[in-house]
BAKE-864991 format. One record per residue: residue in three letters; x, z, y of N, C-alpha, C in turn. Coordinates in steps of 0.2 Angstrom, whole numbers, plus 2048, in hexadecimal, padded with zeros to 3 digits. Atoms other than C-alpha are relative to their C-alpha. Example, Ala and Ser with C-alpha at 12.3 -4.5 7.8 and 13.67 -1.06 7.14 Angstrom:
2
ALA8048007FA83E8277EA804800806;SER7FC7FF7FA8448247FB7FC803805;
***
This chain:
520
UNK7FD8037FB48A6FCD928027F97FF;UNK7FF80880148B6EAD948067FE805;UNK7FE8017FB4986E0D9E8007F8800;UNK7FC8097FF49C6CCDA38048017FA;UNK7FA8048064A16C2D967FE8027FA;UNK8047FD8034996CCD8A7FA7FC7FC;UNK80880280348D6C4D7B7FD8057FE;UNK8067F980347E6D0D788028007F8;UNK8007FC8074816D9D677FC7FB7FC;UNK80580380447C6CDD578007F7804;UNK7FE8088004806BCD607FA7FC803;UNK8038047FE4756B0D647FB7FA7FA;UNK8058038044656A7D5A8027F77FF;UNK7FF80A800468692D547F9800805;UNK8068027FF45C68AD5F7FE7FA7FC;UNK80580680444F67ED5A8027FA801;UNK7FD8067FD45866ED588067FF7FE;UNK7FA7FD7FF467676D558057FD7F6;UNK7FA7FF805476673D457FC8027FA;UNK7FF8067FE47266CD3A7FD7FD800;UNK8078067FF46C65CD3B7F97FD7FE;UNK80580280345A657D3A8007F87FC;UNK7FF808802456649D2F7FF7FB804;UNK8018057FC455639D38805801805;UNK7FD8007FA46163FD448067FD801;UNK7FB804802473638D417FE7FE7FA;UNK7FC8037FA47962CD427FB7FF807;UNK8037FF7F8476629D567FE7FB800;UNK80180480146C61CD588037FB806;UNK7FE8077FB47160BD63802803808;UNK7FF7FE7FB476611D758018077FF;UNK8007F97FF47A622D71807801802;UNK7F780180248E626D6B8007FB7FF;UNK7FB7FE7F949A622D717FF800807;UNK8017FE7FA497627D818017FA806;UNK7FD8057FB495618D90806806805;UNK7FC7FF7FA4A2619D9E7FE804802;UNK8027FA7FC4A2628DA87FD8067FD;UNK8017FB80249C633D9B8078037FD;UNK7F97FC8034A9639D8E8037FC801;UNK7FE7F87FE4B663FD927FE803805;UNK8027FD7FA4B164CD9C8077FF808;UNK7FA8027FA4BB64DDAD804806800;UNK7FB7FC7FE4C9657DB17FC808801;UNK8037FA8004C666BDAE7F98017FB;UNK8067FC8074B766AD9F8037FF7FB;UNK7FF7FF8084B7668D8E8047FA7FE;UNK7FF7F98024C3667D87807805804;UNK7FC8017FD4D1671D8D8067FB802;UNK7FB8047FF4DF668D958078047FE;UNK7FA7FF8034F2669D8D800805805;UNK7FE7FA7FA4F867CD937FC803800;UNK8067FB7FF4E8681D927FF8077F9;UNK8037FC8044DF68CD868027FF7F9;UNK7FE8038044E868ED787FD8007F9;UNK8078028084E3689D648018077FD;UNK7FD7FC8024E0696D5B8038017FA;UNK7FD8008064E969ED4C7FB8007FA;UNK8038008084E569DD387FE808800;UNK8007FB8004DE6ACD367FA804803;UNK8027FD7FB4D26AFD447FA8067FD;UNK8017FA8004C66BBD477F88007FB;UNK8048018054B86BDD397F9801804;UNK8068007FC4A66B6D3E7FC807800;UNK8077FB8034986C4D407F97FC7FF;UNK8058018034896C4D387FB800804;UNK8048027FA47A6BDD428037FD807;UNK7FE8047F94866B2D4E7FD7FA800;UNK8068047FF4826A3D568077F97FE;UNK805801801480697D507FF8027F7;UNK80180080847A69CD3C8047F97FD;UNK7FC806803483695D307FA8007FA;UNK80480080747868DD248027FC7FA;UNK7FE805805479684D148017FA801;UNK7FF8077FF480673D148007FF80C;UNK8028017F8482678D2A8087FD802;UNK7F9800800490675D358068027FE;UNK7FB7FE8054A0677D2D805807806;UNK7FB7FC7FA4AB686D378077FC800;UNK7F88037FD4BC682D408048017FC;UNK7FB8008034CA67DD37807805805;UNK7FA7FB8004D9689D378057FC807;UNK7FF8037FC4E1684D477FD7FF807;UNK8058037FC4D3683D517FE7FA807;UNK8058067FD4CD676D5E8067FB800;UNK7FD8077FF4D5664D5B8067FF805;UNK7FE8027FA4E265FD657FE7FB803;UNK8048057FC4DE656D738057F9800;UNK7FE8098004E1640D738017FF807;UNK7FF8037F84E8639D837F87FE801;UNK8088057FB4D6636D8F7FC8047FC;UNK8047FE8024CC63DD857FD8067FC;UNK8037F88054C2649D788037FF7FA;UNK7FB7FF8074CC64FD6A7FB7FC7FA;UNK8038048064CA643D5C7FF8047F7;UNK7FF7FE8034C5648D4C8067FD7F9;UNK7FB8038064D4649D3C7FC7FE7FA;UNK8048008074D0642D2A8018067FF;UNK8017FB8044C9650D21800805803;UNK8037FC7FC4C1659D2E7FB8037FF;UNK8077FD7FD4B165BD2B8008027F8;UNK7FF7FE8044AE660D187F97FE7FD;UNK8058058034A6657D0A7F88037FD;UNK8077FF802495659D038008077FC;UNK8007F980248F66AD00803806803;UNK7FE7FB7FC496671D0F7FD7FE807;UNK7FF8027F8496666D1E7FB7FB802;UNK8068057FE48B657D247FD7FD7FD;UNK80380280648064FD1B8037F9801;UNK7FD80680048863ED157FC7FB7FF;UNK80480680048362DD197FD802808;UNK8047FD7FA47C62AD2C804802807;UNK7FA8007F948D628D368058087FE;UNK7FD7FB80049263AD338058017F9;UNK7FF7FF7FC4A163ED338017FB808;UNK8008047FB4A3636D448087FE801;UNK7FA8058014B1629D47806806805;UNK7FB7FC7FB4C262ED4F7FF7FF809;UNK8048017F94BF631D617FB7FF803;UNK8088007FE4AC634D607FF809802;UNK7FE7FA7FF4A4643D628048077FF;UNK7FB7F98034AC653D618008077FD;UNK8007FC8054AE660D557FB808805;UNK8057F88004A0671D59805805802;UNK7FC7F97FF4A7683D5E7FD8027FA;UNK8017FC8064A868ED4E7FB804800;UNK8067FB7FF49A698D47802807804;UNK8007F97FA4A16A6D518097FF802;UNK7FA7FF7FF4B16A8D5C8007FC807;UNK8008047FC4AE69BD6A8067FB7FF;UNK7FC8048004B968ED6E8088017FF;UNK7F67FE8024CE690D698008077FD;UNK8007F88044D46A0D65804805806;UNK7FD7FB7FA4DF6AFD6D8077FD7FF;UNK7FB8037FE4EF6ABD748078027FC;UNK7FB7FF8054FE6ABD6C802808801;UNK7FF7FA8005026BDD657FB8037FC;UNK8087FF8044EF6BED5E7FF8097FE;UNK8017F58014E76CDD5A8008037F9;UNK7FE7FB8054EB6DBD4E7FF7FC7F7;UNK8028038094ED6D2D3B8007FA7FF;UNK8018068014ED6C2D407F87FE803;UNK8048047FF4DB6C1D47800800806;UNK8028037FB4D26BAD567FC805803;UNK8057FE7FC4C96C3D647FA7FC7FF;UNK8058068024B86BBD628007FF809;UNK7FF8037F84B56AFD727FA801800;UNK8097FD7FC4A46ABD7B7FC7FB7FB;UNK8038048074996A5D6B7F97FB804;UNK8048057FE48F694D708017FE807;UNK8058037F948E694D83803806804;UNK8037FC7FA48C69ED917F7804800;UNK8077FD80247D6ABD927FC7FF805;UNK8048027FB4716A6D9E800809803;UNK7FE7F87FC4726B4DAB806802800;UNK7F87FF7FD4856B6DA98037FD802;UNK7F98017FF4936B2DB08027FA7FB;UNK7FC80280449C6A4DA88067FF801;UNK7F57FE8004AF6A6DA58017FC7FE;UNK7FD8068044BB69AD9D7FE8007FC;UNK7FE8067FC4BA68ED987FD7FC805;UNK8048047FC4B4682DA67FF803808;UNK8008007F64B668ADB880080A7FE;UNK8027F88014B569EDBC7F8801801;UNK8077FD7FF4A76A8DBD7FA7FF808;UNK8057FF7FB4996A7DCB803804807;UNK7FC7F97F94A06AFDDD8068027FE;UNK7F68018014B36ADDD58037FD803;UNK7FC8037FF4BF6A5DDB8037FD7F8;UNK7FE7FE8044C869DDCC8078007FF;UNK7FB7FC8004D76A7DC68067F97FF;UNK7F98057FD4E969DDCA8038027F3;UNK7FE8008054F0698DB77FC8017FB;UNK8078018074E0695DAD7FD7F8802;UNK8048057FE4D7684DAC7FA801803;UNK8068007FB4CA680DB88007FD805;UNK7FE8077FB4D1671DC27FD803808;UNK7FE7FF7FA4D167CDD2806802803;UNK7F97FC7FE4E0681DDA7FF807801;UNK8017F78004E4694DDA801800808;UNK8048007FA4DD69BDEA808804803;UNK7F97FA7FD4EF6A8DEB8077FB7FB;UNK7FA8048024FE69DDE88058067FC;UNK7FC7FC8035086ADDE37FB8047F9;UNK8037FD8074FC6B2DD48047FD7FA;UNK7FC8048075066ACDC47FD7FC7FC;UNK8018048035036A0DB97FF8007F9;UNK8028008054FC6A0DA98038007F7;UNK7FB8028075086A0D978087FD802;UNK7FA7FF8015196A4D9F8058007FD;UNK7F97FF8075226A5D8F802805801;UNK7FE7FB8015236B6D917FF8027F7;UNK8047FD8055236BED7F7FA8037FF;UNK8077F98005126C7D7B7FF8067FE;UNK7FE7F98045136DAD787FB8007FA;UNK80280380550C6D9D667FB806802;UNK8087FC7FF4F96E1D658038067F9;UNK8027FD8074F66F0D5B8007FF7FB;UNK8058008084F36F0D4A7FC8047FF;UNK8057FC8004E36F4D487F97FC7F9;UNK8037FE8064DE6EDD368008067FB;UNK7FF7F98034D96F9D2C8047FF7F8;UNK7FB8028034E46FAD1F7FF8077FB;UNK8017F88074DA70CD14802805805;UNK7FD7F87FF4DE71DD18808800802;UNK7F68007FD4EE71FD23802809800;UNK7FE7F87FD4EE732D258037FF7F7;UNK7FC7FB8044F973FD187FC8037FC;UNK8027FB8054EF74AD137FA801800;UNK8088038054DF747D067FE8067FE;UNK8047F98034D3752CFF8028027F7;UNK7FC7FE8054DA75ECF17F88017FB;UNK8068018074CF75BCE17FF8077FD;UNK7FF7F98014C7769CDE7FD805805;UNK7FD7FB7FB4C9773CED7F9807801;UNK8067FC8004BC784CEE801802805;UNK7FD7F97FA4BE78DCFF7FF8067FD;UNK7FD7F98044B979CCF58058027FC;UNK7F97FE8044C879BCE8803801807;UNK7FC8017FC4D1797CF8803805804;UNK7FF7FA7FD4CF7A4D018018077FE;UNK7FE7FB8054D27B1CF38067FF800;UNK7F88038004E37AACF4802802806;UNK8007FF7F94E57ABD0780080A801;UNK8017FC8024DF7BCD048068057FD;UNK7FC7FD8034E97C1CF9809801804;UNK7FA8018004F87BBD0080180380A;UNK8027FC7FC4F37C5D108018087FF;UNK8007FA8024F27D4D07804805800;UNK7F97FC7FF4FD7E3D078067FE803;UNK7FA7FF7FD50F7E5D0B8037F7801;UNK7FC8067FE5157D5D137FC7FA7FE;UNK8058067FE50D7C3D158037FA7F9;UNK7FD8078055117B5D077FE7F9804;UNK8028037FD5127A7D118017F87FC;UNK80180580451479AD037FA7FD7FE;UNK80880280450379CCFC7FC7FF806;UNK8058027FB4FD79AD0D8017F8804;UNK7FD8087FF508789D117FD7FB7FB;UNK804802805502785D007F77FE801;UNK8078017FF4F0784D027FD7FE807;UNK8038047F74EE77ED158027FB7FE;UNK7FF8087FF4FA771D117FE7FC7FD;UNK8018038044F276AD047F87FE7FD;UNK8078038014E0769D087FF7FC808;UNK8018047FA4D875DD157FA807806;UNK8047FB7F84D0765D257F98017FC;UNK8067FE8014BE763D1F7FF8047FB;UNK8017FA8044C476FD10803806802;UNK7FD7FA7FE4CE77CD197FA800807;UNK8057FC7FD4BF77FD277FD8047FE;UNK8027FC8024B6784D1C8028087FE;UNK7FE7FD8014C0791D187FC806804;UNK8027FC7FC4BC79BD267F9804801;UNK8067FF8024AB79DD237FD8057F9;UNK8017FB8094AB7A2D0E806806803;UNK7FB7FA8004BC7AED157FB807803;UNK8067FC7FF4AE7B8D1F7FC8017FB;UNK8058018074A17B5D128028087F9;UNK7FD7FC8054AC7BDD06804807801;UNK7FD7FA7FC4B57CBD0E7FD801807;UNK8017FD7FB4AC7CFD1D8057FF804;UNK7FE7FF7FB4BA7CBD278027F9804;UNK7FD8067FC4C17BDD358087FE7FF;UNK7FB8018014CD7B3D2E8067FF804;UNK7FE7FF7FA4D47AFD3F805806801;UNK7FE7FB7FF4D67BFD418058027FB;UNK7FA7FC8064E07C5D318057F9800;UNK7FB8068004EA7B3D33808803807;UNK7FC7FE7F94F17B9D458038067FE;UNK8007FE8004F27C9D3F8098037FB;UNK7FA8028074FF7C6D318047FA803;UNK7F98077FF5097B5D39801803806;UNK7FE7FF7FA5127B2D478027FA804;UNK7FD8057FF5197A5D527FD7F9801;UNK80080A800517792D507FC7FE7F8;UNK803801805512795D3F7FA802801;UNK8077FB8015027A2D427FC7F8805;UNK8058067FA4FC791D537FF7FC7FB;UNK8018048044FF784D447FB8017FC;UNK8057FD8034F578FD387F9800804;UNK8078007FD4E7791D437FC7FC804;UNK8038077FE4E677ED4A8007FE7FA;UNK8048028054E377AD387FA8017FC;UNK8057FE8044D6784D357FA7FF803;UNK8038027FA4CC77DD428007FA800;UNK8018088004C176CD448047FD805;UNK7FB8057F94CB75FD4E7FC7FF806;UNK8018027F84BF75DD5C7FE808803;UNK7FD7FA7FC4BF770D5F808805800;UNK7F97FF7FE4D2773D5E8007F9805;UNK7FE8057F84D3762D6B7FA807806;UNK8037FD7F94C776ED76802806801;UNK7FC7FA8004D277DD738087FD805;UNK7F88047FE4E2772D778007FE807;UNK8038007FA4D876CD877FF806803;UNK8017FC7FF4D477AD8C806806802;UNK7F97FC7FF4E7783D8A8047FC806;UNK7FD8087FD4EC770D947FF804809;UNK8047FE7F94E1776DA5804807802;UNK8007F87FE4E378BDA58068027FF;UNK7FC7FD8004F278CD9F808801807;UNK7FA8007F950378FDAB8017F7801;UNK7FD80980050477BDB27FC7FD7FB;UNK8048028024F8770DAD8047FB7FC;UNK7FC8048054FE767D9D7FD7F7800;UNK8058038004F8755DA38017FA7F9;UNK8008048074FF74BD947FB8027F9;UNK8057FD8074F6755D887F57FC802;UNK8058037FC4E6750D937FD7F77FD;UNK8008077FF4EA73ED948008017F6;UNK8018028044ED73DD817FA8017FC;UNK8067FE8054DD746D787FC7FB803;UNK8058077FD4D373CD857FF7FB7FF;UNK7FE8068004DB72CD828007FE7F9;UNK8008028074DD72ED6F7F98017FC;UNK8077FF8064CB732D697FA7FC802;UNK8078067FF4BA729D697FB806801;UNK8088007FB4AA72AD717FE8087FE;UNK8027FB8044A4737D63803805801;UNK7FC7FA8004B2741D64800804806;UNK7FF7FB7F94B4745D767F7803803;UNK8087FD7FF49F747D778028087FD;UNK8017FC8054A2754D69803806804;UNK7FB7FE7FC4B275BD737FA804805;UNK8037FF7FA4A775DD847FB8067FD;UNK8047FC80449A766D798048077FD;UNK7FD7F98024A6773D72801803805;UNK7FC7FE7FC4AF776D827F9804805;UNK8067FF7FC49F778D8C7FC8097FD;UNK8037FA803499786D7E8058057FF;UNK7F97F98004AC78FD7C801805806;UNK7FB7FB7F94B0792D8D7F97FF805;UNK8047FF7FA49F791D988027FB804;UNK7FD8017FA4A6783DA18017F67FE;UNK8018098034A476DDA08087FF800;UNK7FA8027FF4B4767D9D8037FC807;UNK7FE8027FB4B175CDAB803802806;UNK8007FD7FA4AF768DB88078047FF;UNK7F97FD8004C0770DB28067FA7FF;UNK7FB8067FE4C975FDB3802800806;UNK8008037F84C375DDC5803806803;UNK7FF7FA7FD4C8770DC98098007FF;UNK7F77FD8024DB76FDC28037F8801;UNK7FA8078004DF75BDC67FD7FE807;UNK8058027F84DC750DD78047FA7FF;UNK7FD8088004E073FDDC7FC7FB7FB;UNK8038078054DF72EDD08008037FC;UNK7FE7FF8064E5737DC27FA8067FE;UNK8067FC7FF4D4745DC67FB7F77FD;UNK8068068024C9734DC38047FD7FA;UNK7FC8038074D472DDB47FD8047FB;UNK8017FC8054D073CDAB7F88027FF;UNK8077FD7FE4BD741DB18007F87FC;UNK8028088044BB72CDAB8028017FA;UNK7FD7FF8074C5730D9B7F88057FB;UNK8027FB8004B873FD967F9800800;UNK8068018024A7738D967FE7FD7FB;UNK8018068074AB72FD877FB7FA7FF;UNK8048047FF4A4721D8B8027F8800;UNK7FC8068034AF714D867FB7FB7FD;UNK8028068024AA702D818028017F8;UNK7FC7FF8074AC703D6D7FF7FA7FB;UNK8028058054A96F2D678067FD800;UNK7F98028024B56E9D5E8037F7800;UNK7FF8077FD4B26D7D648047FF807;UNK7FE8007FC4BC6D1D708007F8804;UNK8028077FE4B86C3D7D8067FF805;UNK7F98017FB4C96BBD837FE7FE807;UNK8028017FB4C16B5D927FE807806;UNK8027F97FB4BB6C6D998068027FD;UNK7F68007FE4CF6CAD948037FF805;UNK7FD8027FD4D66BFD9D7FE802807;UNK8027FC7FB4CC6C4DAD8028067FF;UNK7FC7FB7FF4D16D5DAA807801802;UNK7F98057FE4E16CFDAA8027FE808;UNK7FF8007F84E16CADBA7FD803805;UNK8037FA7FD4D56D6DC2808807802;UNK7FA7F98014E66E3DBD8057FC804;UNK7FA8017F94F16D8DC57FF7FE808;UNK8037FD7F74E76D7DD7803805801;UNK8007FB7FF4E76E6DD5805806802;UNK7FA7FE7FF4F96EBDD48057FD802;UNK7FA8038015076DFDD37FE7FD808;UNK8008067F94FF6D2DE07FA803806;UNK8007FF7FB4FA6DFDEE805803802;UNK7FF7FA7FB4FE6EADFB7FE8077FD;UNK8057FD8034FB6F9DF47FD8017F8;UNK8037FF8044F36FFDE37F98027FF;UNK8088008024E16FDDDF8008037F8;UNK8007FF8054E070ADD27FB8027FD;UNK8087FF8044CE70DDD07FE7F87FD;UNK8028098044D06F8DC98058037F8;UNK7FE8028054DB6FFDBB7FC8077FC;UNK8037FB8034D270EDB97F87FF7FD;UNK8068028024C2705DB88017FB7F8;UNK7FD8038074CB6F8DA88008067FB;UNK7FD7FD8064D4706D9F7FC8077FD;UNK8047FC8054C6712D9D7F97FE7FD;UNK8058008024B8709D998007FA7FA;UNK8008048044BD6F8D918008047F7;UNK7FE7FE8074BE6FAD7D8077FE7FD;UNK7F87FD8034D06FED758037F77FC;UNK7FE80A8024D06E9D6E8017FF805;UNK7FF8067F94CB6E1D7B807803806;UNK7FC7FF7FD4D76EDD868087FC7FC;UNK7F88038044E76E8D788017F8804;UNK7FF8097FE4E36D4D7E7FF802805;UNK7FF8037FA4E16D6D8E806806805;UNK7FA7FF7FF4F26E0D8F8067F97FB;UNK7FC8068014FA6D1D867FE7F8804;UNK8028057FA4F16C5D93803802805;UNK7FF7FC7F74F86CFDA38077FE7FD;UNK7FA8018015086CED9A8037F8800;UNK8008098015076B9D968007FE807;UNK8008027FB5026B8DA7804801807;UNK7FD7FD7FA50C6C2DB08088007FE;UNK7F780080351C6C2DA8802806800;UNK7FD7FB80151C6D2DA87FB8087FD;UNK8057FC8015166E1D9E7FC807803;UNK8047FC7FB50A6EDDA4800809802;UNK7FC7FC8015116FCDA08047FF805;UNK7FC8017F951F6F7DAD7FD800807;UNK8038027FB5136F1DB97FC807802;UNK8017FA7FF50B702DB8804805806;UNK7F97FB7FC51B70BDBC801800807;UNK8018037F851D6FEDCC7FC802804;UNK8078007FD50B702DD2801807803;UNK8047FC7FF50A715DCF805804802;UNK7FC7FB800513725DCF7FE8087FE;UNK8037FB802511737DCB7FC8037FA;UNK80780080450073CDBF7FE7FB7FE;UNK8038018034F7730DC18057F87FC;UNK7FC803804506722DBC8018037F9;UNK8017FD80750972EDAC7FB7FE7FC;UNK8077FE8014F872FDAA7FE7F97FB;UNK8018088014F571BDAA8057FE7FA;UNK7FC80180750571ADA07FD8007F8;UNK8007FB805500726D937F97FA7FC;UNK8058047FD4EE71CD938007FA7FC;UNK7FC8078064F670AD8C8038007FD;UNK7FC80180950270ED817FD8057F9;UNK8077FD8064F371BD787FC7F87FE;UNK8078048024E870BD778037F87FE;UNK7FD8068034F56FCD738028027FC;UNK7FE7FC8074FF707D657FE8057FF;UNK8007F78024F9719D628058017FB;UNK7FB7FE804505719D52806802805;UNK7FC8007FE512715D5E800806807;UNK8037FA7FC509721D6B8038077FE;UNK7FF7FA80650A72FD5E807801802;UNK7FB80180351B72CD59806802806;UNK7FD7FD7FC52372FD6B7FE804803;UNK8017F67FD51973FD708018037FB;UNK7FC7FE802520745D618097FF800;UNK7F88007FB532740D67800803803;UNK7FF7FB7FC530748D747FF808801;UNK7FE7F980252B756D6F8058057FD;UNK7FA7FB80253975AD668087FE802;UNK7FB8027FC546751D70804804807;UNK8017FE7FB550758D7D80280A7FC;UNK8017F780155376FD7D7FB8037FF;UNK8087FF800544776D757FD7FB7FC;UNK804805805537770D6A7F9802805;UNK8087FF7FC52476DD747FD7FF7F9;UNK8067FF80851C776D657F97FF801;UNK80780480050B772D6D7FE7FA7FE;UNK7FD80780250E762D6C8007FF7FB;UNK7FD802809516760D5A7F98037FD;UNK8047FC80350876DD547F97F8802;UNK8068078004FB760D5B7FE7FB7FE;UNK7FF807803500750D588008007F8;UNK7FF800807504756D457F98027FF;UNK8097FE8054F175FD427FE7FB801;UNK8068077FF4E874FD4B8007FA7FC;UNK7FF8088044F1741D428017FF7F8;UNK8017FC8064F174BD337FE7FA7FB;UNK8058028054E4742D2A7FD7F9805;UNK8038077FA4E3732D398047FB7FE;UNK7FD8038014F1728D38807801801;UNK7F97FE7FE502732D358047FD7FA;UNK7FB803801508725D298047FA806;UNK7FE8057FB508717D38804805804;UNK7FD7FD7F850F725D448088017FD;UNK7F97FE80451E728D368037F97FF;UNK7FC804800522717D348017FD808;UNK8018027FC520714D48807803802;UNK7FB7FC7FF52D722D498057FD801;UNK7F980280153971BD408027F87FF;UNK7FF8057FD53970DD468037FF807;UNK7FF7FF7F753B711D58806805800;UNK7FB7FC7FE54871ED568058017FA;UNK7FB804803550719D488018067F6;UNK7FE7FC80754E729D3A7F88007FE;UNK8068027FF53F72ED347FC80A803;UNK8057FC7FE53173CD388018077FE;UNK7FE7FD808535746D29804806801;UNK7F77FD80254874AD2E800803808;UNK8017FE7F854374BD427FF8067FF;UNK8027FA80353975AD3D8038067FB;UNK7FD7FC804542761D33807804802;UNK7FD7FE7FC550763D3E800805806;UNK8047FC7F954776BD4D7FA8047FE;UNK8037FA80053D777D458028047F8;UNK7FB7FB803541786D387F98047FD;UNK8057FC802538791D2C7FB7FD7FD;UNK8047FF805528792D247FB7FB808;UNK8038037FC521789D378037F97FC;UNK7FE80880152D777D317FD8017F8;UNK80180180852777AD1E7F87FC7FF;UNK806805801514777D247FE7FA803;UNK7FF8057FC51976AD308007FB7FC;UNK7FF80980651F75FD217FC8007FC;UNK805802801510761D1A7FD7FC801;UNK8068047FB50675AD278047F97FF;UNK7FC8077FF51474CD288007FC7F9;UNK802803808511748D148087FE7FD;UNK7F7803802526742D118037FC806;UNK7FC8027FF534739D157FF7F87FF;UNK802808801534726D1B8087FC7FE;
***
């Protein structure tokens, strides 16, 4: 799936001619630079932006990919200094600073005018990232969205900088020296604070629970076995050895348990527990992407359709997962999961979840702050500044775009709009498919902090939503339930640990804190 704004995979090739310089070529010969009258500076709305405009970007930014344009070759253009684009000289093209350009063995060849004097040409776009960077708030770690590398693609659209796209009007609070077509659109870097983007460097293995060195599902299940056996159930040795192997060694089990005794572990698991412990028990013993299609499945059929549960498995897993998902569900129960969405929900919030569900999500990790920024404002047509809620415009962004680019182009809606989107949501919708949408952005701007409050609320309030807890603790297990434990207690002020351990009881809270690893 391709969209505007979009560089094709792998970048774009140097052309012939191209960086660096041939011999003979600088310095410019006699009539060349400095530019007669009327050429540079450019006029009002090109290169480069004007004060206000497009801001520089951070130290840090977002690291080249390999085969962008244009190659970096030995002794080639030097990449953008930390900071990125000069600032601009009254009148004109940003002047180069001393000790821009970098001495021999990196950057131009010396002798032959180069580098060029103060207020001469002006400094290249970096080997990748395009011109400036992401706006204040930057993305996850301190890097850059990458921008639109070299140019415009022949055949697309061209976005900022330099005017809108083709059959655009250009949007009110972006450079492009037209005036905004809707006087009430807002204006571009209101000083609103930015909601800070995910974190989404990787940063190793964030889950709890590792593989136990060692592990035979045949011993394993001889223990299991055992502690099965005769009079009365030993639920230690069963807390013990679930808690403390990773899923892809407790599946197994199930398998050598037949093997070995001819019987269905399942069956002798249920047949011996009970409760909240026997559900936790038998969501462990089962792959994640067919306990998500068990969980689903209970979500639909059961009394009142569970739509939160819906929304979250949907909205927290990838492409891979929900294929794999659709594939179980379709051979468990005789029945596509689509057509059992469409059978048990209706309305906006019936196409939020059918679009959720084909896994078909964008999953590239480049993000072009231009096709942001338009999204950006596309969401607020759509909601703020009509009549009306156009929800098939945010249903179109939030199930297809990719989970980066989504993060910046909820802190552009918020820059632009002074207000975050999440709220504006609230304003627009109501009922499902508000939830719905809710649910939807704060999964794909923090998931930790996502996690963190559907575990709150499960156990907040009269009652514990033991599906819920049961869920969220098997899934994140081995995902991210260090980030969801420090997101807790952060947000609510204790930790994870002590929540659980107050709101549940038994031999059910003992392998709960298992799965939860300790105390923050």
């Amino acid at each position: 799936m391709s969209y505007p704004g979009y560089p094709p995979s792998g970048g774009y090739a140097p052309q012939p001619g191209a960086y660096p310089p041939q011999a003979g070529g600088y310095p410019p010969q006699a009539g060349g630079y400095p530019p007669q009258a009327g050429g540079y500076p450019p006029q009002a709305g090109g290169y480069p932006p004007q004060a206000g405009g497009y801001p520089s970007q951070q130290a840090g930014g977002y690291p080249p990919q390999a085969g962008g344009y244009p190659s970096q070759q030995a002794g080639g253009y030097p990449s953008q200094q930390a900071g990125g684009y000069p600032s601009q000289q009254a009148g004109g093209y940003p002047s180069q600073q001393a000790g821009v350009y970098p001495q021999p063995g990196g950057g131009f060849p010396q002798g032959g005018g180069f580098p060029p004097q103060a207020g001469g040409y002006p400094s290249m776009p970096p080997a990748q990232g395009g011109w400036g960077g992401a706006p204040a708030g930057g993305m996850p770690g301190g890097g850059m969205p990458q921008g639109y590398p070299g140019g415009p693609v022949p055949g697309q659209p061209q976005g900022y900088p330099g005017g809108p796209a083709p059959g655009q009007q250009p949007m009110p609070g972006y450079p492009g020296g037209a005036p905004a077509p809707n006087p009430s659109m807002p204006g571009y870097g209101g000083g609103v604070p930015a909601t800070p983007y995910s974190p989404a460097i990787n940063r190793g293995y964030r889950g709890v629970i590792k593989d136990y060195p060692g592990a035979d599902p045949l011993r394993d299940v001889e223990v299991l076995r055992k502690a099965m056996k005769g009079f009365g159930t030993d639920e230690a040795a069963i807390i013990e050895i679930l808690g403390s192997r990773s899923n892809k060694q407790r599946v197994p089990m199930v398998a050598a348990y037949k093997t070995t005794y001819g019987k269905d572990l399942f069956h002798d698991l249920k047949s011996e527990l009970t409760g909240n412990f026997e559900k936790l028990v038998i969501a462990m013993l089962q792959t994640p992407t067919r306990f998500d299609a068990s969980q689903l499945k209970e979500a639909i059929v059961g009394a009142g359709t569970d739509e939160a549960c819906l929304i979250e498995i949907l909205s927290s897993r990838s492409n891979a997962e929900i294929g794999e998902i659709n594939q179980i569900y379709k051979n468990e129960y005789g029945k596509k999961l689509e057509d059992a969405i469409i059978n048990d929900t209706s309305g906006h919030f019936r196409r939020l979840l059918v679009s959720l569900c084909q896994g078909n999500r964008d999953e590239r990790e480049q993000v072009d702050i231009n096709m942001a920024k338009q999204d950006a404002q596309k969401l607020y047509a759509a909601g703020e500044n009509k009549v009306g809620t156009d929800e098939s415009q945010f249903n179109a962004i939030l199930c297809s775009r990719s989970k980066p680019h989504l993060r910046a182009v909820f802190n552009e809606y918020q820059q632009m709009s002074g207000r975050d989107i999440v709220k504006s949501i609230c304003r627009e919708m109501s009922g499902n498919v508000e939830d719905g949408m809710v649910a939807v952005v704060k999964c794909i701007r923090n998931t930790p902090e996502y996690f963190a409050e559907r575990l709150h609320k499960s156990m907040a309030g009269a009652g514990t939503k033991d599906r819920t807890l049961i869920r969220v603790m098997v899934t994140r297990s081995e995902v991210d339930m260090l980030d969801i434990r420090q997101a807790y207690q952060k947000a609510y002020g204790k930790s994870l640990y002590t929540a659980i351990s107050g709101d549940t009881s038994g031999d059910y809270k003992k392998l709960l804190l298992k799965l939860c690893g300790g105390s923050d």
